[in-house]
C-alpha positions as CSV (number, residue, x, y, z in Angstrom):
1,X,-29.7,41.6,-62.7
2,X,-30.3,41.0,-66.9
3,X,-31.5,44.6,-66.4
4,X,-27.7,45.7,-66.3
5,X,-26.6,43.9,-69.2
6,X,-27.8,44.4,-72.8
7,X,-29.6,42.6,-74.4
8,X,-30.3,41.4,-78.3
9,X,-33.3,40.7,-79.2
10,X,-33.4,39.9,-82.8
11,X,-31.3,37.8,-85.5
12,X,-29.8,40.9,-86.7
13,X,-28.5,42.4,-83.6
14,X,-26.5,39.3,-82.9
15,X,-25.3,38.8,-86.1
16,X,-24.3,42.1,-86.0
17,X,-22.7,41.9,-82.4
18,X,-20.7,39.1,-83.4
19,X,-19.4,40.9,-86.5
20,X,-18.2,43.9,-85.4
21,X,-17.0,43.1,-82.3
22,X,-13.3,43.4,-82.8
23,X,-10.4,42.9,-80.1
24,X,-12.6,41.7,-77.5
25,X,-14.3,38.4,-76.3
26,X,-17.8,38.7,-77.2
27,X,-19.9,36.9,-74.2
28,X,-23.1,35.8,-75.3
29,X,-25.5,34.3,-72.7
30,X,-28.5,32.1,-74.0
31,X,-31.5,32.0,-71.6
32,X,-34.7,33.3,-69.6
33,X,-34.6,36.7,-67.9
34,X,-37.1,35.2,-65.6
35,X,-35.2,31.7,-64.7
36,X,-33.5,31.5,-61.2
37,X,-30.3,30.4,-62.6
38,X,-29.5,32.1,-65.4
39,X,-30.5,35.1,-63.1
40,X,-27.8,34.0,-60.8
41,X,-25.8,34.0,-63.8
42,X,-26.4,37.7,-64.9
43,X,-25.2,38.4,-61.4
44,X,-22.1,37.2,-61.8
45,X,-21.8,38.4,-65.1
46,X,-22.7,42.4,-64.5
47,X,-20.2,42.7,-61.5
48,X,-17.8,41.1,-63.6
49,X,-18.6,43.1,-66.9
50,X,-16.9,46.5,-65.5
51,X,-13.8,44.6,-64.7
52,X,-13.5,42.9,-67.9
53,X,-14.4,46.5,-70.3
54,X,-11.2,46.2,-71.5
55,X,-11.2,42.2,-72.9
56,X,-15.0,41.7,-73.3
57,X,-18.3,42.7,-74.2
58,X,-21.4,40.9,-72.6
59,X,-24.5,40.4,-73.9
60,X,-27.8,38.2,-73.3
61,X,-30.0,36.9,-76.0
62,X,-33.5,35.8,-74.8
63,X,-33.5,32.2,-76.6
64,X,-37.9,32.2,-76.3
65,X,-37.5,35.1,-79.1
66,X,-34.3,33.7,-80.8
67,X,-35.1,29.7,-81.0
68,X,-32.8,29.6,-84.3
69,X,-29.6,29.7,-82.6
70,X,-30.6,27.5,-79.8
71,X,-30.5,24.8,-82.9
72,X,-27.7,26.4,-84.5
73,X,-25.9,26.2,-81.4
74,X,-27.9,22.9,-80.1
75,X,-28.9,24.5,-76.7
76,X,-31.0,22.2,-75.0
77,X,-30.1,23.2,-71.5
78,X,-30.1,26.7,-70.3
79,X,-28.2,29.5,-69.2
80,X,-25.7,28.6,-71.8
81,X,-22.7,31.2,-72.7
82,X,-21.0,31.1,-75.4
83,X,-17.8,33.0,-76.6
84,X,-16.5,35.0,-79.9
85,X,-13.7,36.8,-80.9
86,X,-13.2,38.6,-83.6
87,X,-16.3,37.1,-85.3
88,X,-14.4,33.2,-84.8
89,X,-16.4,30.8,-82.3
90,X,-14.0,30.5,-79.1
91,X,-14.0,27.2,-77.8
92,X,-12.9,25.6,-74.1
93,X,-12.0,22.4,-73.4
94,X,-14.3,22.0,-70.2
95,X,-13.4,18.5,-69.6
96,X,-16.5,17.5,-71.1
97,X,-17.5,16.6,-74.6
98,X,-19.0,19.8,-75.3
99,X,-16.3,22.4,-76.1
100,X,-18.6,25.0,-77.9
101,X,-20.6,26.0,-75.1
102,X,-20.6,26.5,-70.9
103,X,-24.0,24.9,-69.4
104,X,-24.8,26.2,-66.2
105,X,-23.3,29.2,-63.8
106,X,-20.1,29.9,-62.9
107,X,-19.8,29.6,-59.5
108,X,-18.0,33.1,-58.1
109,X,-17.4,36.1,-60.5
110,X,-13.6,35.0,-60.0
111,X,-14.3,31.6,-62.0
112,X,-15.9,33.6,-65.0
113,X,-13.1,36.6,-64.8
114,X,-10.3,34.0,-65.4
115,X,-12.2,32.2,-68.3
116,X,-12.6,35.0,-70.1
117,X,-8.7,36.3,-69.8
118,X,-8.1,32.6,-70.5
119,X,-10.0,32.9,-73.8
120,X,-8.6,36.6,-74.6
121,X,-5.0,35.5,-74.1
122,X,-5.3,32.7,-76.0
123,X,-7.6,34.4,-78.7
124,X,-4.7,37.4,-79.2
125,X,-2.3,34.2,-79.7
126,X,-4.1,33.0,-82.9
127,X,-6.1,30.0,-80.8
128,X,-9.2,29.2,-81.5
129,X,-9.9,26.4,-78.7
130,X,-7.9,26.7,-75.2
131,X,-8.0,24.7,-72.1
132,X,-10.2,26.1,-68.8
133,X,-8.4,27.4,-66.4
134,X,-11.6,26.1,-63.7
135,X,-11.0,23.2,-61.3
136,X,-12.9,20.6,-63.3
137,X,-15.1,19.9,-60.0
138,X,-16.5,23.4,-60.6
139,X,-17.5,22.8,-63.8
140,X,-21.4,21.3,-64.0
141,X,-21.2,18.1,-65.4
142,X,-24.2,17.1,-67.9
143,X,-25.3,14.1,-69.7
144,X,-25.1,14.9,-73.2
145,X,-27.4,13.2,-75.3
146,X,-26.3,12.6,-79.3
147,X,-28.8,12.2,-82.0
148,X,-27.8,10.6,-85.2
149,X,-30.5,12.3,-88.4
């Protein structure tokens, strides 16, 4: 289902994505269009895209062609999403350590609809980090390794 969704394939066309996209959450999903989840992923995401048209724009980035921002963004586990508004990094408090990024699927269409109005009310308020409105059971729980440099 990536087919549906555009996609970015160099530096320039996410910079520019996440620069000029104004008033709406900008939906960036890291990953493979050939890996089973994050193709379960871009399911969920293009039936919910139409839905959400008037609070977000959703785009994949291929991270094989992009490996900058998987460091810029440390993604070491993949699909990851990642949210923008108004060119600010949204963050979510997941109930994890990690608030800059979601690792994994969202379970139902439903799940990843609410997130994003979560992250659009909150983003319209001035916020730049607000809480998930997901059960914390639904959200996939990873050991996240530090490394000191």
């Amino acid at each position: 289902m990536s087919f549906l969704l555009p996609h970015l394939n160099n530096k320039k066309e996410v910079d520019q994505a996440i620069k000029t996209t104004e008033d709406l959450v900008l939906v960036l999903r890291f990953g493979r269009d050939n890996d089973t989840t994050c193709l379960q992923l871009d399911e969920i995401l293009s039936k919910a895209a139409p839905e959400l048209a008037n609070m977000a724009v959703i785009c994949c980035v291929d991270i094989d062609s992009l490996p900058m921002y998987c460091q810029y963004f440390d993604i070491t586990l993949i699909p990851a999403t990642i949210f923008f508004f108004n060119a600010q990094h949204m963050k979510v408090d997941w109930g994890s350590p990690d608030h800059t990024k979601f690792i994994g699927t969202f379970r139902t269409k439903q799940d990843f609809i609410d997130v994003v109005e979560v992250i659009y009310r909150g983003a319209m308020k001035g916020k730049l980090m607000v809480t998930s409105p997901l059960d914390p059971k639904d959200v996939p729980k990873y050991d996240l390794l530090y490394k000191d440099y």
